[in-house]
C-alpha positions in Angstrom: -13.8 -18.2 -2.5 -12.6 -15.4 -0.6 -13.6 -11.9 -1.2 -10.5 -9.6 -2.9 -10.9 -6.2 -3.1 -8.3 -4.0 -4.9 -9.4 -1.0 -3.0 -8.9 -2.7 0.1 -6.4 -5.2 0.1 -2.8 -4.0 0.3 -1.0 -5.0 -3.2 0.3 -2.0 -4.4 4.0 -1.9 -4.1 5.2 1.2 -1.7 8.7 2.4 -0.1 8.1 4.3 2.7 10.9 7.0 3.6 12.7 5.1 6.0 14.0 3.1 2.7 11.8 0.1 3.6 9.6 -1.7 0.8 5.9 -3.4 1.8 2.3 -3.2 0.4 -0.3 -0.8 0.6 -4.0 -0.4 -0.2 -4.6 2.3 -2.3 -7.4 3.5 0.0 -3.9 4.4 2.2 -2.1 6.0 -0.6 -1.9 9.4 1.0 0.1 7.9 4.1 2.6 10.7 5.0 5.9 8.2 4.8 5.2 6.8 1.0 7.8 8.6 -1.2 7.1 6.0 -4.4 
């Protein structure tokens, strides 16, 4: 089995300010281009 972290492992649901939509880790959450 693999190992899944949810600190680590992008699956939060993000838009970024250029209107795209992708997955972050929340580690990343204070990436300057997430608006949601």
């Amino acid at each position: 089995m693999d190992n899944f972290s949810l600190l680590t492992t992008p699956w939060l649901p993000v838009r970024v300010k250029d209107g795209s939509t992708g997955k972050l880790d929340p580690v990343n959450l204070e990436y300057e281009n997430v608006v949601v």
